[in-house]
C-alpha positions in Angstrom: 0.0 0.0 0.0 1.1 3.5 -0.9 0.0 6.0 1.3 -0.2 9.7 0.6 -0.8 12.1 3.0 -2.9 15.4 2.3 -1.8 18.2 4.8 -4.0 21.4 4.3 -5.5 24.3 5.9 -9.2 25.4 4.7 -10.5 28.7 6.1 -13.8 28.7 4.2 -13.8 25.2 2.7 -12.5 25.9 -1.2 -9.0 24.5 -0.1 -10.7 21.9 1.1 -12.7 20.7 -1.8 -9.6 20.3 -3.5 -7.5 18.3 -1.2 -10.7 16.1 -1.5 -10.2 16.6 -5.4 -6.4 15.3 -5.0 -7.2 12.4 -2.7 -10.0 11.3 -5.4 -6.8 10.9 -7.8 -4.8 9.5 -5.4 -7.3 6.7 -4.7 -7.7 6.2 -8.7 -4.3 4.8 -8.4 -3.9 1.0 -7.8 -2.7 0.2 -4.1 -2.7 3.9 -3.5 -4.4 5.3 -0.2 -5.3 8.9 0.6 -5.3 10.3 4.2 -6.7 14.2 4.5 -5.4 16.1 7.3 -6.9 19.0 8.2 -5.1 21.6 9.7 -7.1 23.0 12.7 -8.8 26.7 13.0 -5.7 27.4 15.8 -3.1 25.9 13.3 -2.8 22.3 15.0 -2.8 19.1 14.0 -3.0 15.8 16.4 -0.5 13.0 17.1 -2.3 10.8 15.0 -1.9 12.9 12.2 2.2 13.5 12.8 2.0 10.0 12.9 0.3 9.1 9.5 3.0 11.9 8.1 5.7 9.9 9.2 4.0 6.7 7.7 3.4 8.3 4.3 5.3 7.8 1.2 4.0 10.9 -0.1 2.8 14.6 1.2 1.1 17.1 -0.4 0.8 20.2 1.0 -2.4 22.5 0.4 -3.1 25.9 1.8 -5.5 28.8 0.8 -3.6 32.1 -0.8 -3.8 34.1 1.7 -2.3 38.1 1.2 0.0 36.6 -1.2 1.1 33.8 0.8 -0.1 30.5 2.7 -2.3 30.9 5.8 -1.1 31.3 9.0 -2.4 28.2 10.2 -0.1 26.4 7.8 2.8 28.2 8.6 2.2 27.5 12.2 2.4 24.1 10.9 5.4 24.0 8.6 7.0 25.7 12.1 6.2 23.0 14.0 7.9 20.3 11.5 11.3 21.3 12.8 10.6 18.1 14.6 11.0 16.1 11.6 13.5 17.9 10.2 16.1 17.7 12.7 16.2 14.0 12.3 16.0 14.5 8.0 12.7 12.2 9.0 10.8 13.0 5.3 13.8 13.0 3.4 13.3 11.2 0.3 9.6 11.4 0.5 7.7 12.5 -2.7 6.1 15.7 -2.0 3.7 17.7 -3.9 1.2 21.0 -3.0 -1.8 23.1 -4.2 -3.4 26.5 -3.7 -6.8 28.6 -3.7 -7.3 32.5 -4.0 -10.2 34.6 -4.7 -8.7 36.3 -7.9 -6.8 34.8 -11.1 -3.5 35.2 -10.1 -4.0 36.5 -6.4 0.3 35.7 -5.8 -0.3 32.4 -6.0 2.7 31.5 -7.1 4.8 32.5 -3.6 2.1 30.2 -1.8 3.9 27.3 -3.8 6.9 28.5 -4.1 6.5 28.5 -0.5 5.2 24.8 -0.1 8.4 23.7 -2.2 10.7 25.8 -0.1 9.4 23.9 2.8 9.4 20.4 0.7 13.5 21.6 0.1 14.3 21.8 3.7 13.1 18.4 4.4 15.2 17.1 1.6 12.1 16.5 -0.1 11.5 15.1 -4.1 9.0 17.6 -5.4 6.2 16.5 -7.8 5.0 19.3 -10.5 1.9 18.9 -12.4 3.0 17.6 -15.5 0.1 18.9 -17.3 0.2 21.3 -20.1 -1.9 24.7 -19.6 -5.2 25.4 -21.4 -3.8 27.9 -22.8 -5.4 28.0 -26.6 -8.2 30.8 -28.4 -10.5 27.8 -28.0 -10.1 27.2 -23.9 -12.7 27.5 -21.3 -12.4 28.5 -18.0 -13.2 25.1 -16.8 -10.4 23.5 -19.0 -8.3 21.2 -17.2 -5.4 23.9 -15.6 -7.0 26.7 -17.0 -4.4 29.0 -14.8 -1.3 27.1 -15.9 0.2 25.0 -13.1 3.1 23.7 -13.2 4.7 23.3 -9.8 1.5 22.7 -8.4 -2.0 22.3 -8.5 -3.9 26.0 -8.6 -7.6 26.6 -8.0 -9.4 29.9 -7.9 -12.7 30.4 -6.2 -14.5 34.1 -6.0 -14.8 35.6 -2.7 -18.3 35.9 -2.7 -18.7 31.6 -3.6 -19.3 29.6 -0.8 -17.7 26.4 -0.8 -20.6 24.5 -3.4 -19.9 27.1 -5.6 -16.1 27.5 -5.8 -13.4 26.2 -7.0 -14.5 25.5 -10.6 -15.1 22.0 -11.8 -11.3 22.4 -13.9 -9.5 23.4 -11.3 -11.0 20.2 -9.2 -10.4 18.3 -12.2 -6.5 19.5 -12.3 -6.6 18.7 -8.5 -7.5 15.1 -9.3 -5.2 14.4 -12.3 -2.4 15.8 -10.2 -3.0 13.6 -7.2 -3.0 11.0 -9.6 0.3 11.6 -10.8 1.5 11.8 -7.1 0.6 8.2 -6.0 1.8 6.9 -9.5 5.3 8.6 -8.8 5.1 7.5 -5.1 4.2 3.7 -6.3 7.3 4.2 -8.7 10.1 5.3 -6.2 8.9 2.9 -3.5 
């Protein structure tokens, strides 16, 4: 069994929706097996959940866009994986990550850039998309990475959508392929 942990904060539930989105691909995969781990409202997470981290082959990281960066919550938790990376304990783990902002572009980017930073200082082996962007005179908004990924997953949701309304059924659908991808990498290294 592969596991692959999903480690993400969700202030509104759209960063949510597509860690659920990545753990449906995960589970597509063939002796793959998703855990989501939800990153508390005070930034926590239980000993259960370090524990399934340490088990997994994989983590992908998810946090909302937040004032051009990741939450607080999740920062509060990347903090508190000194732990781990004292003792190198995720080295060589295949890791991956995805984020959510109200607008287009919102500075996405440094949210991932941030999420493979992190990935880096655990000594980490970091997972892009592989998926070309929809990027053609004839592309919809719900085309599969519509905002042109490639270092992670990216999802966009209004600020006035709840939750059942945002993301957009592409950007789930990138979220899927790309968890996907991440269990048939992890079932490849392992």
């Amino acid at each position: 069994m592969t596991n692959i942990a999903i480690i993400y904060y969700s202030g509104w539930g759209h960063t949510a929706k597509q860690a659920q989105a990545v753990s449906r691909g995960v589970e597509k995969v063939s002796g793959a097996k998703a855990q989501l781990i939800a990153i508390d409202k005070e930034g926590n997470i239980t000993e259960a959940d370090w524990a399934a981290l340490s088990a997994a082959k994989a983590i992908v990281f998810g946090s909302p866009t937040y004032m051009g960066g990741p939450a607080w919550q999740f920062k509060k938790f990347a903090d508190a994986t000194s732990k781990p990376w004292f003792t190198q304990a995720w080295k060589d783990k295949l890791a991956g990550g995805f984020t959510n902002s109200a607008t287009i572009n919102g500075d996405k980017f440094n949210t991932i850039t941030y999420l493979v930073t992190l990935a880096m200082q655990h000594g980490m082996i970091w997972a892009g998309t592989g998926l070309m962007p929809a990027n053609k005179k004839s592309s919809v908004r719900d085309d599969v990475n519509w905002l042109g990924g490639f270092t992670g997953a990216l999802a966009q949701s209004p600020s006035d959508a709840s939750a059942e309304e945002g993301p957009l059924p592409g950007d789930l659908k990138t979220a899927e392929i790309y968890g996907e991808r991440i269990a048939s990498l992890a079932a490849k290294i392992s």
